[in-house]
C-alpha positions in Angstrom: 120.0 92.3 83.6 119.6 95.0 86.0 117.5 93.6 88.9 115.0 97.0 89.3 114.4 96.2 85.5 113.9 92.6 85.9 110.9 93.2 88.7 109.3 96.1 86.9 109.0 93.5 84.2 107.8 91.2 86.0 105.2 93.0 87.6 103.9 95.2 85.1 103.5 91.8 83.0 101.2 91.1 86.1 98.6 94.1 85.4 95.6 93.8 83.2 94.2 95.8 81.1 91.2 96.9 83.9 94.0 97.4 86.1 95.9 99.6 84.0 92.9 102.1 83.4 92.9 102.3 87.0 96.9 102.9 87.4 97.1 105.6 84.8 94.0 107.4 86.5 95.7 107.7 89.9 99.1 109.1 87.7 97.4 111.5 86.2 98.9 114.1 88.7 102.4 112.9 88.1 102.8 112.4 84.4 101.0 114.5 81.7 97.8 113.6 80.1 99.7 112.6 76.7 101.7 110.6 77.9 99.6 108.5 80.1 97.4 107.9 76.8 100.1 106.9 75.0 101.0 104.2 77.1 99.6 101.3 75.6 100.8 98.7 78.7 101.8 97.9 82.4 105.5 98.5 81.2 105.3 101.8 79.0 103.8 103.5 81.6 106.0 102.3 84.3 109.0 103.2 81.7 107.6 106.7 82.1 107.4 106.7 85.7 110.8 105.7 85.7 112.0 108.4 82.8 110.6 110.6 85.6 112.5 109.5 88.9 109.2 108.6 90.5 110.0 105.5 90.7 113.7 104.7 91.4 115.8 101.9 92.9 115.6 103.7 96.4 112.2 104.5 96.3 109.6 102.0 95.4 107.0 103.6 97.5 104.6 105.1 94.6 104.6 101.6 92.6 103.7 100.0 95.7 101.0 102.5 96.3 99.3 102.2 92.4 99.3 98.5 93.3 98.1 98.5 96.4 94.9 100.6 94.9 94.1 98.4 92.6 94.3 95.4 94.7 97.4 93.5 93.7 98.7 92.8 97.0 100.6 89.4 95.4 102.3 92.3 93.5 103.2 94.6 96.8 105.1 91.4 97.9 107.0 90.9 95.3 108.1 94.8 95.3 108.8 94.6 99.3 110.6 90.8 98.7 112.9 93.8 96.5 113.2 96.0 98.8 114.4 93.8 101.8 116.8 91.8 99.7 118.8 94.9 98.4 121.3 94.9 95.7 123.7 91.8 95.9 127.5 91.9 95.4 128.7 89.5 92.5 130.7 87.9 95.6 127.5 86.7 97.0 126.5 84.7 94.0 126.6 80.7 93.3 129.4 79.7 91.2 128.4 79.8 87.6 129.1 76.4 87.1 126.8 75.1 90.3 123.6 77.0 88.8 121.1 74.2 89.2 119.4 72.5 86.0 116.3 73.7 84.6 115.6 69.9 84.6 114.3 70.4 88.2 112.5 73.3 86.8 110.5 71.7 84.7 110.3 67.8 86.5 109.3 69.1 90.3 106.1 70.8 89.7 103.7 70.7 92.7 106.4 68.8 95.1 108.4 72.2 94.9 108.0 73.7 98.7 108.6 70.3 99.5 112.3 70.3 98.0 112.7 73.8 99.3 112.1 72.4 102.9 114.2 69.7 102.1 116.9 72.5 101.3 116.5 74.4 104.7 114.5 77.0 103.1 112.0 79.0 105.6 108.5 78.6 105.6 108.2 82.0 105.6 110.5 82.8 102.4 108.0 79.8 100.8 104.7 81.9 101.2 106.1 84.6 100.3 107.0 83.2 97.0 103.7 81.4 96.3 101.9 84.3 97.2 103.6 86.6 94.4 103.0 84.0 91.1 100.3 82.2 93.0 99.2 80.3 89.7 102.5 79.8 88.3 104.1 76.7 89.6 107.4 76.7 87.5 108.1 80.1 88.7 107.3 79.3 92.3 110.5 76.9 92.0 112.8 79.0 89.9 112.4 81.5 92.3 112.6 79.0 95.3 115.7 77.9 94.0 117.1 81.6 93.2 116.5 82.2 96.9 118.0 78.8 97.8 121.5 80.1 95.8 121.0 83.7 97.1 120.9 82.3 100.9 124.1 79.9 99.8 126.4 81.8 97.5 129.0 79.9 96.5 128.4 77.4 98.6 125.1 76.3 96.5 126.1 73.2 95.1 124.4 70.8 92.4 125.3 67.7 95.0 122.7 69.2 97.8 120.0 69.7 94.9 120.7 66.0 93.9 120.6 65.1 97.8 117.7 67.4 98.7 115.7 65.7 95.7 116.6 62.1 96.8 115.6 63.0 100.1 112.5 64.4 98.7 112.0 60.8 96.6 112.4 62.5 93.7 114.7 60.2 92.6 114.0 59.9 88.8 114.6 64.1 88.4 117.8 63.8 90.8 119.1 61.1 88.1 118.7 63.6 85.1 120.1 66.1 86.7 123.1 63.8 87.4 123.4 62.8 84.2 
């Protein structure tokens, strides 16, 4: 999946319907009327603004700006988290084999920053993360752990998950990922 498709997903399923009104008033100088009342979502009109080139994988600047207006600043973050991480080569990736279990996904729950601290992640990285899907805890660790492989690259291994969790007393969730 192409990663500037994957966070305009992600943040247009972030916009209500309120907050849409207010995004396709402040595009009404950039797309024509039409086509702004045709888009029924978050994601149509973003497919338009993209269908236009306003916004584009170098320049994020006008979504962070619609989102910014309408108050979304968990939103911003996630766009500038985007920005700064740049495109990553294929080299840079965990091996497929090492991806970590969505057992730990769905077993961690609130003890999550605690297993990311336990993996060396920054504190800084962990706000960040909680601050864009502040009331989604099974995201907060997916994406604590994507960051935890990004950081690693091949060198993310399942053993330091299963260490990190026993370390964490997690023991019970480090056994069914072992198993």
């Amino acid at each position: 999946v192409d990663p500037l498709l994957s966070l305009v997903h992600s943040v247009c399923s972030g916009v209500s319907g309120s907050e849409l009104s207010a995004v396709k008033f402040l595009c009404g100088d950039k797309v024509p009327k039409r086509r702004l009342e045709a888009a029924q979502n978050a994601l149509e009109l973003c497919s338009i603004l993209m269908e236009r080139q306003i916004i584009t994988r170098e320049d994020l600047g006008f979504l962070k700006k619609l989102l910014q207006h309408i108050g979304r600043d968990d939103l911003v973050a996630q766009v500038t988290q985007f920005e700064e991480e740049g495109p990553h080569a294929p080299d840079d990736q965990p091996d497929a084999h090492e991806k970590p279990s969505a057992v730990i996904c769905r077993n961690v729950g609130r003890e999550w920053k605690k297993l990311m601290r336990e993996l060396g992640m920054p504190e800084v990285k962990l706000d960040r993360i909680e601050t864009a899907h502040r009331y989604d805890l099974y995201e907060q660790l997916v994406q604590g752990l994507r960051e935890w492989q990004k950081g690693k690259g091949k060198d993310a291994k399942v053993a330091d998950l299963i260490k990190a969790l026993r370390g964490c007393n997690l023991n019970l969730v480090a056994d069914m990922v072992e198993d």
